[in-house]
C-alpha positions as CSV (number, residue, x, y, z in Angstrom):
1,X,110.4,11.6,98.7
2,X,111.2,12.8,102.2
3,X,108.7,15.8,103.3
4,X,111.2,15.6,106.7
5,X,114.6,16.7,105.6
6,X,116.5,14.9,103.0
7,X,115.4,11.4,102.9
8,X,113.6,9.3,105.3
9,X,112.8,6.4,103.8
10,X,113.9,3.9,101.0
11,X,112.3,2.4,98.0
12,X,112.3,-0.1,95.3
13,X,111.3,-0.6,92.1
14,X,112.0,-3.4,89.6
15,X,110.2,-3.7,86.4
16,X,110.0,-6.8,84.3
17,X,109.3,-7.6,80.8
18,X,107.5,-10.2,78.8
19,X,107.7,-12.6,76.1
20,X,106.6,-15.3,75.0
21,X,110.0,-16.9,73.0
22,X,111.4,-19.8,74.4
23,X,114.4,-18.3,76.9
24,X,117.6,-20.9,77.4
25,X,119.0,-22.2,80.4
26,X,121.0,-19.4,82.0
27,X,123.9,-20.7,85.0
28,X,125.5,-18.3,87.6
29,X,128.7,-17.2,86.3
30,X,131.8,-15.8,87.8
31,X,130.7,-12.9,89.9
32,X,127.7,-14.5,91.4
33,X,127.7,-15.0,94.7
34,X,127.5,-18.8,96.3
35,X,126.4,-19.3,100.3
36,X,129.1,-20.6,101.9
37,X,127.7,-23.8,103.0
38,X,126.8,-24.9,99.2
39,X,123.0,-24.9,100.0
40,X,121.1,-25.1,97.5
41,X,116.9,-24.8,96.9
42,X,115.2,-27.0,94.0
43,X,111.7,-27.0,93.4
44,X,109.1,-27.0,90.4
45,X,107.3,-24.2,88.1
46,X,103.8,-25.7,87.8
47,X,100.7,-25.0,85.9
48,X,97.6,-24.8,88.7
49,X,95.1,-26.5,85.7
50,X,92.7,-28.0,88.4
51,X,92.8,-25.1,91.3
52,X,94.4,-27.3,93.9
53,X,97.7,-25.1,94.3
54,X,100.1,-28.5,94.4
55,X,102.6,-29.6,91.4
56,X,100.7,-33.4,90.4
57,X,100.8,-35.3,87.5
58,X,97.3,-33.0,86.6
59,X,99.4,-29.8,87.0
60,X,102.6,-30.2,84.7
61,X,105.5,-28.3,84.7
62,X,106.5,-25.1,82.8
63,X,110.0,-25.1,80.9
64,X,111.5,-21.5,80.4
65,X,110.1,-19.8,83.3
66,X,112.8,-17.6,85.3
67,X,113.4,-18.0,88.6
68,X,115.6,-16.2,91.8
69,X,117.1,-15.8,94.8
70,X,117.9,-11.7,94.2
71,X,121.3,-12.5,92.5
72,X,121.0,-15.7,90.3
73,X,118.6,-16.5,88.1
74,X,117.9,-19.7,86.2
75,X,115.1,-21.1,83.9
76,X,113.4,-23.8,84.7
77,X,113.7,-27.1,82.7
78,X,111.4,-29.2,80.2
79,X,109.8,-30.3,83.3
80,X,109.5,-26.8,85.0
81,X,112.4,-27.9,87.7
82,X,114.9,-25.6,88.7
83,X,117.8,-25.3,91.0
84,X,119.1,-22.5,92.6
85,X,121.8,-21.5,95.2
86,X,120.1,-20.9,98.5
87,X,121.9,-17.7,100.6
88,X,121.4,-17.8,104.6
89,X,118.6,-15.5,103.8
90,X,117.0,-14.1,100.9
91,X,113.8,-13.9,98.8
92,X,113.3,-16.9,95.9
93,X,110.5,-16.0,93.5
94,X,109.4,-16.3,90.4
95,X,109.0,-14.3,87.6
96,X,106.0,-14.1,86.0
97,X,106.3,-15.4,82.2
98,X,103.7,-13.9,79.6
99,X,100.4,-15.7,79.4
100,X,100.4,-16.7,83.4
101,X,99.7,-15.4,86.4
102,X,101.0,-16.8,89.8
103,X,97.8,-16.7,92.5
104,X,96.7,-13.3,93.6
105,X,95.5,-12.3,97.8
106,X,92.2,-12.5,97.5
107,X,91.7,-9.0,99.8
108,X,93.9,-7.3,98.3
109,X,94.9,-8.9,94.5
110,X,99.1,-8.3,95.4
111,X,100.8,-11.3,93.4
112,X,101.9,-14.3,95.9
113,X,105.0,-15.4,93.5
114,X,107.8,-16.0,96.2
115,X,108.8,-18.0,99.3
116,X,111.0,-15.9,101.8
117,X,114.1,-17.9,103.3
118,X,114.8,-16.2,107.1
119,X,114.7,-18.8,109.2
120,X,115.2,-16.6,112.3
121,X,112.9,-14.0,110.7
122,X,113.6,-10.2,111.6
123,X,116.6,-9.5,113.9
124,X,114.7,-8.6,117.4
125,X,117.7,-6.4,118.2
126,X,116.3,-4.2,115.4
127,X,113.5,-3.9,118.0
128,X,111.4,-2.6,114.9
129,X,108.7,-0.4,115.5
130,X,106.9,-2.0,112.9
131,X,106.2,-5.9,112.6
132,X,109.3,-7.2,110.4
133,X,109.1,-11.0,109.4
134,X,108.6,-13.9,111.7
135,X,110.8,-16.8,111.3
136,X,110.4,-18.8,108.5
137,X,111.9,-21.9,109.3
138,X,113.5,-24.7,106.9
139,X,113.0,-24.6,103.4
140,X,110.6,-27.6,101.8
141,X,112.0,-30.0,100.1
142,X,110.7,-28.8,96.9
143,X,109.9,-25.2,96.6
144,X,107.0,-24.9,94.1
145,X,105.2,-22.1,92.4
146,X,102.0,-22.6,91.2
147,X,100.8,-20.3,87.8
148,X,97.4,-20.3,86.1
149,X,97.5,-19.8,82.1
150,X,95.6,-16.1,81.2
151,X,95.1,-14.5,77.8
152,X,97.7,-10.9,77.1
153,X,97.7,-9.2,74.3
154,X,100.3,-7.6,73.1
155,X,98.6,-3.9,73.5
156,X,97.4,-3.6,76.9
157,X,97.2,-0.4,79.6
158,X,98.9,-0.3,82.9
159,X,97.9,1.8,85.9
160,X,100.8,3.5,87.2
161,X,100.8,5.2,90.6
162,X,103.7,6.6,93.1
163,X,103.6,8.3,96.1
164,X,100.2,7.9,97.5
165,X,102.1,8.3,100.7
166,X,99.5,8.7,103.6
167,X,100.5,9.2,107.0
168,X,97.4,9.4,108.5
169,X,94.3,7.5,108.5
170,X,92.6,10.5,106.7
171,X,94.9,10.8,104.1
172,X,94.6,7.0,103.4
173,X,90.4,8.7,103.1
174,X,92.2,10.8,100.1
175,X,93.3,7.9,98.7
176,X,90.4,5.7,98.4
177,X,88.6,8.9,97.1
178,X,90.7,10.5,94.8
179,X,91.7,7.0,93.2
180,X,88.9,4.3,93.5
181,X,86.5,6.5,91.9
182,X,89.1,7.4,89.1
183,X,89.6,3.9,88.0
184,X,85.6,3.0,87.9
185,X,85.3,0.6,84.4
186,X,89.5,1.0,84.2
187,X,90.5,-1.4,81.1
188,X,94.2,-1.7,82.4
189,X,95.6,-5.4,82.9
190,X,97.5,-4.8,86.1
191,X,98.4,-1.6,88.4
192,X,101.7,-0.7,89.9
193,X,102.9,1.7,92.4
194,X,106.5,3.2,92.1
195,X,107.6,3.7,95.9
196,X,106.1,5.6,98.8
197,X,103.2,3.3,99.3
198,X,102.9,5.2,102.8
199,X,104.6,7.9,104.9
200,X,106.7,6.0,107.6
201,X,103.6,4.6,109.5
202,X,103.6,1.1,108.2
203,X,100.7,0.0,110.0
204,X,98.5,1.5,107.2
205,X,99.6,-1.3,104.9
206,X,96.8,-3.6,105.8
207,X,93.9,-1.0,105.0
208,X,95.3,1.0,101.9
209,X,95.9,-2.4,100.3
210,X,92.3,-3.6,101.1
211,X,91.1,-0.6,99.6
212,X,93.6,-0.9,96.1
213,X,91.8,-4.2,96.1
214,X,88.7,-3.1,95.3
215,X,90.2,-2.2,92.3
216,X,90.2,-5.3,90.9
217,X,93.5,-5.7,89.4
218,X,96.8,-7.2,90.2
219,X,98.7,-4.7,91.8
220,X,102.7,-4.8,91.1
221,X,104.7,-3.1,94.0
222,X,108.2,-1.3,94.7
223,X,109.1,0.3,98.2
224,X,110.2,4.0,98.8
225,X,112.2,5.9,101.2
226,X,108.8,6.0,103.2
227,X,108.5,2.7,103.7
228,X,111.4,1.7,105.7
229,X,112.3,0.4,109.0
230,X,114.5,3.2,110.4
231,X,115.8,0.9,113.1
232,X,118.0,-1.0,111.0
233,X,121.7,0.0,110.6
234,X,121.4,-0.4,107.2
235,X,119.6,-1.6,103.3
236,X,119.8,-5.1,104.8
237,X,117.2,-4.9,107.2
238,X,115.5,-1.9,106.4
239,X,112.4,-3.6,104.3
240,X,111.0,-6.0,107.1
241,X,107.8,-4.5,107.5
242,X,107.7,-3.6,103.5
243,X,109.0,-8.0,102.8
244,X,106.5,-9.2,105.2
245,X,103.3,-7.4,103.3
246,X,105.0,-7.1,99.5
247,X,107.4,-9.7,98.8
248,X,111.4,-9.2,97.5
249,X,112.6,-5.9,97.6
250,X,112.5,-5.5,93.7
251,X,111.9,-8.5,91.4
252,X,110.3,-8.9,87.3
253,X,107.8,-9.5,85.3
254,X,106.5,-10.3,81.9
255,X,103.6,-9.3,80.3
256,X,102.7,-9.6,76.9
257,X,105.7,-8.2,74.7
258,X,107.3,-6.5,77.0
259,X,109.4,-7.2,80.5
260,X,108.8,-5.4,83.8
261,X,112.2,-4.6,86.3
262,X,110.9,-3.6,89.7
263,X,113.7,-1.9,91.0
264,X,114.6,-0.8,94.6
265,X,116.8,2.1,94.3
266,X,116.7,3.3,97.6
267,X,120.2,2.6,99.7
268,X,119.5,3.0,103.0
269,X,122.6,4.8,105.1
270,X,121.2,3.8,108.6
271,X,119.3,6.1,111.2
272,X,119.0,10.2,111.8
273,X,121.2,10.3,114.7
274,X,118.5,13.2,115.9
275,X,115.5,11.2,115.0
276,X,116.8,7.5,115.0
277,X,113.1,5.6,115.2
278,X,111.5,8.2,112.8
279,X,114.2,9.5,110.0
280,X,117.4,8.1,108.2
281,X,119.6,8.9,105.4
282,X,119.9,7.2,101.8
283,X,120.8,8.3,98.7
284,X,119.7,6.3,95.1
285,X,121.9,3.6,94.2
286,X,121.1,0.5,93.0
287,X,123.3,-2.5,94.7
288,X,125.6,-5.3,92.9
289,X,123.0,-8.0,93.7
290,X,120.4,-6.2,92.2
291,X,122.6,-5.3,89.1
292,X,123.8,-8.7,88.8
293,X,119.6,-9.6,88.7
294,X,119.1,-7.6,86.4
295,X,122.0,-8.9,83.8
296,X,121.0,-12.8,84.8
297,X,117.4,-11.5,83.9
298,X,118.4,-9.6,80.4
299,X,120.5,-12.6,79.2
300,X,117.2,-14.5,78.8
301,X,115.4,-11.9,77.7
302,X,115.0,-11.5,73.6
303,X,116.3,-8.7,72.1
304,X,113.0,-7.0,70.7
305,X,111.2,-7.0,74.3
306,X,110.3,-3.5,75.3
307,X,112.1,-3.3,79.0
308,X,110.3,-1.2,81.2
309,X,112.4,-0.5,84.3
310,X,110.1,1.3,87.9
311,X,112.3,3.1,89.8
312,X,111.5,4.9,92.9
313,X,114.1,7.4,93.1
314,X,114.4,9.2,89.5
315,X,117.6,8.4,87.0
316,X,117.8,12.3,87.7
317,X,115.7,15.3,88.5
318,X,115.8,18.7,87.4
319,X,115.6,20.0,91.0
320,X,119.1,19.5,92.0
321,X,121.7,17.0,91.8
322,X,121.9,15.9,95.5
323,X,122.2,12.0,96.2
324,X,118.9,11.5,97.6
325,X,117.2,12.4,94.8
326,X,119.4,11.2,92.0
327,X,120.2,7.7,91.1
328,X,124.4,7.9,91.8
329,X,125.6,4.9,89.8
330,X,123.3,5.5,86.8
331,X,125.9,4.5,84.6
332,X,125.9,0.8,85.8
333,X,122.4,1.0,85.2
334,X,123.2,2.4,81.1
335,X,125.2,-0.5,80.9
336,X,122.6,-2.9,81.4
337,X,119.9,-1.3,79.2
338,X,121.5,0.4,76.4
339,X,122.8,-2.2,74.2
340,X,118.6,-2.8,73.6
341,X,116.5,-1.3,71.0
342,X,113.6,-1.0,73.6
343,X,113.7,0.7,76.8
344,X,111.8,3.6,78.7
345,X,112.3,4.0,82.4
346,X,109.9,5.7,85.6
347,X,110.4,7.3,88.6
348,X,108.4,9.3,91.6
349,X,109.9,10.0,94.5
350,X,110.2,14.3,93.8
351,X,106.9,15.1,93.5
352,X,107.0,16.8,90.3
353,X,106.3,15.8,86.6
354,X,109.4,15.4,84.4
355,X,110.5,13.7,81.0
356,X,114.1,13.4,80.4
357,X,116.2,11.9,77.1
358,X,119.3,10.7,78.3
359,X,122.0,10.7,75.1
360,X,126.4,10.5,75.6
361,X,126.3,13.8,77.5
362,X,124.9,11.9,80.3
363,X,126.6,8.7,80.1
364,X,124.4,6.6,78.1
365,X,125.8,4.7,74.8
366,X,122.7,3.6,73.0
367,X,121.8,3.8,69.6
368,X,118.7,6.2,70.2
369,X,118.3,7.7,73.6
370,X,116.9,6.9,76.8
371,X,113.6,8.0,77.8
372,X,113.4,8.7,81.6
373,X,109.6,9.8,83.3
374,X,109.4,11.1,86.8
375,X,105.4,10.8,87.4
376,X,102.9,12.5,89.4
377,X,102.9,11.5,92.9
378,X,99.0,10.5,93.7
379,X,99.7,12.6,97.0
380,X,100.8,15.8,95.1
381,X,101.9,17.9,97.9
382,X,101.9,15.3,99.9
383,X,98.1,16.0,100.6
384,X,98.4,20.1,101.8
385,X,96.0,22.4,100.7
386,X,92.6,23.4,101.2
387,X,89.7,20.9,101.3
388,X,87.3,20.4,98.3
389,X,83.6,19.8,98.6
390,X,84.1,16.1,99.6
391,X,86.7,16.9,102.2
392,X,89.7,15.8,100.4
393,X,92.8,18.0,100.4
394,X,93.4,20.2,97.2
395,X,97.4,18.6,96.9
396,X,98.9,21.0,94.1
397,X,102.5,19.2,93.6
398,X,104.8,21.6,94.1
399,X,105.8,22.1,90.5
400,X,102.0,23.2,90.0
401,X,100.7,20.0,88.3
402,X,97.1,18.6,89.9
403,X,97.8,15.1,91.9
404,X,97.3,12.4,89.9
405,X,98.6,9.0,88.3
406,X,99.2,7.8,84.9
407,X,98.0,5.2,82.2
408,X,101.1,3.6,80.4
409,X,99.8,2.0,77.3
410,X,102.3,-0.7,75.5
411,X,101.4,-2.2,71.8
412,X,104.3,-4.7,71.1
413,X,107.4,-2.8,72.0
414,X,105.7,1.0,71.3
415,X,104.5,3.1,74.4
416,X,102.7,5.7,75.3
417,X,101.6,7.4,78.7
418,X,98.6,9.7,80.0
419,X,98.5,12.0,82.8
420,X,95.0,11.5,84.8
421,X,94.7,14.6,87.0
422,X,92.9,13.4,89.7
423,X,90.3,16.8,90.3
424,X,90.6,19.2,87.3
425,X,87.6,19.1,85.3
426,X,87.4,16.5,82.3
427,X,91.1,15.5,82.3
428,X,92.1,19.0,82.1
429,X,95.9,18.5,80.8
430,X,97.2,22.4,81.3
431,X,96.6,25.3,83.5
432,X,96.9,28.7,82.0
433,X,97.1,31.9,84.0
434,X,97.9,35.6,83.2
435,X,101.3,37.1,85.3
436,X,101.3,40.8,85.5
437,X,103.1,43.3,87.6
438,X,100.0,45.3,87.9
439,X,98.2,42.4,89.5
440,X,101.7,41.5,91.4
441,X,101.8,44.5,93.2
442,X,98.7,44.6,94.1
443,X,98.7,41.4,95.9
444,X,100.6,42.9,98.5
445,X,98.8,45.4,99.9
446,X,95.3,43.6,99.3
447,X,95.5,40.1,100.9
448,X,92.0,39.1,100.5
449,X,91.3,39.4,96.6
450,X,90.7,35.9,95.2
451,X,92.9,34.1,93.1
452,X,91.7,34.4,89.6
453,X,92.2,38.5,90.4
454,X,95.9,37.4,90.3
455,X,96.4,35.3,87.7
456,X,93.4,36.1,85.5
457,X,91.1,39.0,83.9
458,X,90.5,41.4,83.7
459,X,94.3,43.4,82.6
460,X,94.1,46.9,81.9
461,X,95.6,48.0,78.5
462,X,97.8,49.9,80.3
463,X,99.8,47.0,81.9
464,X,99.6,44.6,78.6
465,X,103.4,45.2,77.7
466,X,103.9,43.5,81.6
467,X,101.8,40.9,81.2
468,X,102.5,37.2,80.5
469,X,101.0,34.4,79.6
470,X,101.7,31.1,81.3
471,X,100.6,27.6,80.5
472,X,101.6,25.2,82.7
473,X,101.4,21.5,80.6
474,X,101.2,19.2,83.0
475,X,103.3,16.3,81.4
476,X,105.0,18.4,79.2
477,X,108.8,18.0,78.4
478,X,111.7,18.4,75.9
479,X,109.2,17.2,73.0
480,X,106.5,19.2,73.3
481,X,105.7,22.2,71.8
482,X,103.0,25.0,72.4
483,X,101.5,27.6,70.6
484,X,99.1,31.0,71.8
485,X,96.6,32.1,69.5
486,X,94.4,35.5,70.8
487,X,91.3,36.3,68.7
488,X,91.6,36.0,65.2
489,X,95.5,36.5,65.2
490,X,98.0,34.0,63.7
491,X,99.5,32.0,66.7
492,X,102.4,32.5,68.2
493,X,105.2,30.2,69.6
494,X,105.4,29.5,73.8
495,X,109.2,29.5,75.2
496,X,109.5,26.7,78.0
497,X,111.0,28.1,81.0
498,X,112.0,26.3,84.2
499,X,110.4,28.7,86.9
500,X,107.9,28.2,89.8
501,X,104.0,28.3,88.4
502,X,102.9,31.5,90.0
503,X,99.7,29.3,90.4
504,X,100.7,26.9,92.7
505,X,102.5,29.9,94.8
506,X,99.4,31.8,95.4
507,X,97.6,28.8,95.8
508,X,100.3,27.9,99.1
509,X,100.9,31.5,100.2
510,X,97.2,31.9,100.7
511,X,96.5,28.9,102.5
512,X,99.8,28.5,104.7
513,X,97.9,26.9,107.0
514,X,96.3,23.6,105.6
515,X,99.8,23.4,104.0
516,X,102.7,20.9,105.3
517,X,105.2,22.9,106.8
518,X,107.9,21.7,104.3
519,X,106.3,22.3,101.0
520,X,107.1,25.1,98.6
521,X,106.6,26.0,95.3
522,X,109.4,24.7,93.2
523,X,110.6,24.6,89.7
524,X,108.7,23.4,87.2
525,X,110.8,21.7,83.8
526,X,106.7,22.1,81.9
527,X,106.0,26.1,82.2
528,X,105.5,27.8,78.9
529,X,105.4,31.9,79.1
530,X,104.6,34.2,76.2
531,X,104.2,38.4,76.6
532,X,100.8,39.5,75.5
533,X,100.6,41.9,72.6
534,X,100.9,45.2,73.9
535,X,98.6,46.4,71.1
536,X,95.2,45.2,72.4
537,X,92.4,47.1,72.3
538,X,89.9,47.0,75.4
539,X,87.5,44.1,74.9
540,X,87.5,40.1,75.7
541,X,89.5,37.9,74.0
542,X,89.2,34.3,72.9
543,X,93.1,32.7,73.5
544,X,93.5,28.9,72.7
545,X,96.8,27.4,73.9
546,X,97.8,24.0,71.7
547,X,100.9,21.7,73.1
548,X,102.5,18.9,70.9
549,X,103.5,16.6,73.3
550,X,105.8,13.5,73.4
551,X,103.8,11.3,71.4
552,X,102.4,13.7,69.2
553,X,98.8,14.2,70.6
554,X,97.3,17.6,70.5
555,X,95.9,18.9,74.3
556,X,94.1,22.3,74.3
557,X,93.8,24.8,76.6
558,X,91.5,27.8,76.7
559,X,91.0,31.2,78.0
560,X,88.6,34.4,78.2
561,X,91.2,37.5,78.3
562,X,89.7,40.4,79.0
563,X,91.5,44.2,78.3
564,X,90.1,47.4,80.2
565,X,90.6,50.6,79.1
């Protein structure tokens, strides 16, 4: 999301899913758009069986493998051929079937599964700040794409990031710190990274991907509103830099059982007229070519594939309902995925951790309804804060969850997901705090009392029957439930209330100034509040705090409460 004003830069993110069924021949139907000249590209889905990279009678065709040019998508035939209309410009790749992979970079392990088609490469009118694409002359006469065959099982992990967004070289130092380490021994097939890859400086492409390359997976990419070229007038130039490093601006995949849309939601409006080289305006849409994609891409997919669709910009947030940080035509996306039994959906872009279940209020027609999850940005707030002991910025999000990323685990067309906080102790998964007014009014006439003095022990018996609880669950949402249990007393039910975490507002009002000037504390959808019993007597207090959450796991918090007489 835009830390500048209300949108700077545009994403995409398209997810695609897997299987390994037979898919039939699929032909551009009314509605999908021709070139004018008839031009047409052919080429040859191969298996790579002896390294060389080049289709040969040792490196046979694959049938059923989709393939694209952004808006029409066809399979290939018993011989792994395909032909497909061929626009004056535009991305042809291939999308991935289960049990292949097409060749990875070897510095930095991003998928090389298309061919861009710009034979006068980037419009030098744009005059682009950052390097756009250089021209790419004629197409060959056959375009091939080479796989190589690779075990999936049907249950598999997936590292899902969004937002690392650095805009300096220090902050790509966060980066490498707070995430290399994290994924030490990782057992996930393949990464992604949901938008924001960096703050508007493009030029840190080259080292942050070097460095997610020591990770050692594939890495899956969609661009944000941060990675655009605010020089062009609008979406159709405004992913040259983003093309030239990543690929098509949103594509799919398979793996295993389930299909991956990599969508780019992220409609660029054209430049700030006060800032035209640094800002621009956008708002979330996604655009008939990648709509009709994504119907040419369902068509072949079976009906009992799990579709997992990466957005950048969320379905919807519960911060507001303004256009930049709301998918507009969400409906057109409904339309697309809710005659499946399978489907979950993830965003970034907001900063703040959310889980949404879209049913007919909000304009989706499935059978069972839709589950939508914005994720932790990996930058939190956008890397503010006070630095820790290795000199990496503290980067609360602004809805008081830690910075992080999460592990989406898929078994067949099931799913689960896991917050990894990226500093609290042993994947600490809440943060529970005391509220009073006696503490509340103090902190205004003694600015220099540390925090837990705020939001902590001790509480005088005195000010119990104005003291609250709080437990902020740090992927909680509309599933979860929490209970508070003090001392030997039976527990006691948590309400959820949307509020700022009083945490995450001491922890930015008392350290204004490592903070980014734009970042407040803002409501937070996973806040659960309960009074304290009035009736303590003066003495410490064991309270345990247990949340449900969406998939039925039990997390546990825990705190010392101590009463003064």
């Amino acid at each position: 999301m835009s830390g500048r004003g209300q949108g700077v830069t545009r994403r995409e993110v398209l997810v695609g899913a897997a299987s390994g069924l037979a898919l039939a021949a699929f032909e551009p139907g009314e509605g999908y758009a021709q070139d004018a000249g008839g031009a047409t590209v052919a080429g040859q889905v191969f298996e790579d069986r002896d390294g060389s990279g080049l289709a040969s009678a040792a490196n046979p065709g694959v049938a059923n493998v989709l393939v694209s040019n952004g808006r029409d998508v066809v399979a290939t035939g018993p011989d792994g051929r395909y032909t497909l209309p061929l626009p004056d410009e535009a991305t042809i790749f291939v999308i991935k079937p289960a049990g292949f992979m097409p060749p990875l970079d070897p510095l930095t392990n991003l998928p090389r599964f298309y061919r861009h088609h710009q034979p006068k490469g980037s419009p030098a009118s744009l005059n682009l700040t950052f390097e756009g694409l250089a021209p790419t002359g004629p197409m060959p006469a056959s375009l091939d794409f080479a796989l190589k065959r690779q075990d999936e099982p049907n249950a598999f992990d997936v590292v899902m990031v969004t937002d690392p967004q650095p805009e300096s070289e220090a902050e790509v130092d966060f980066i490498r710190e707070d995430l290399i380490e994290a994924l030490a021994g990782t057992q996930a097939k393949f990464g992604l990274t949901a938008g924001d890859i960096m703050f508007d400086d493009l030029s840190l492409y080259p080292r942050l991907n070097a460095i997610m390359g020591t990770i050692g997976l594939p890495w899956w990419n969609i661009g944000g509103n941060h990675d655009l070229n605010f020089e062009a007038p609008d979406r159709a130039y405004s992913r040259e830099t983003y093309k030239r490093f990543f690929g098509p601006n949103y594509y799919a995949f398979f793996y295993g059982q389930a299909l991956f849309l990599m969508l780019d939601d992220v409609d660029y409006l054209g430049p700030n007229p006060a800032k035209p080289r640094v800002s621009g305006k956008y708002e979330g849409r996604l655009d008939e070519a990648q709509l009709e994609f994504i119907r040419g891409v369902l068509a072949q997919t079976p009906p009992d594939t799990l579709v997992v669709a990466v957005l950048h910009i969320p379905i919807r947030t519960y911060l507001d309902d303004d256009t930049y940080q709301n998918l507009v035509n969400r409906e057109a996306l409904f339309r697309l995925l809710e005659g499946r039994k399978y489907t979950v959906s993830f965003a970034g872009h907001t900063h703040t951790t959310e889980h949404h279940y879209f049913g007919a209020a909000d304009g989706w027609n499935g059978a069972e309804p839709h589950h939508h999850h914005v994720l932790t940005a990996l930058s939190g707030s956008w890397w503010s804060g006070p630095f820790d002991h290795r000199g990496v910025a503290a980067a609360d999000s602004r809805d008081g969850t830690p910075n992080g990323f999460h592990i989406l685990s898929i078994d067949g067309a099931s799913y689960a997901t896991r917050f990894v906080p990226a500093k609290e102790p042993n994947g600490r998964q809440m943060r529970l705090s005391i509220e009073s007014r006696f503490h509340g009014a103090s902190k205004d006439t003694d600015p220099a009392f540390r925090q837990e003095q705020v939001l902590g022990s001790p509480i005088p018996s005195a000010a119990l029957y104005a003291s609250t609880l709080i437990a902020n669950v740090f992927d909680g949402g509309d599933k979860t439930r929490v209970t508070m249990t003090i001392g030997d007393r039976p527990p006691a039910p948590m309400t959820r209330e949307s509020r700022p975490d009083p945490f995450v507002e001491e922890v930015f009002a008392r350290n204004a100034a490592t903070k980014k000037y734009w970042v407040t504390a803002d409501n937070c959808s996973h806040l659960w509040t309960a009074r304290l019993p009035a009736d303590l007597k003066p003495g410490a207090y064991r309270v345990v705090v247990e949340a449900v959450d969406e998939y039925g796991r039990t997390l546990t918090g825990r705190l010392a409460l101590e009463v003064t007489g």
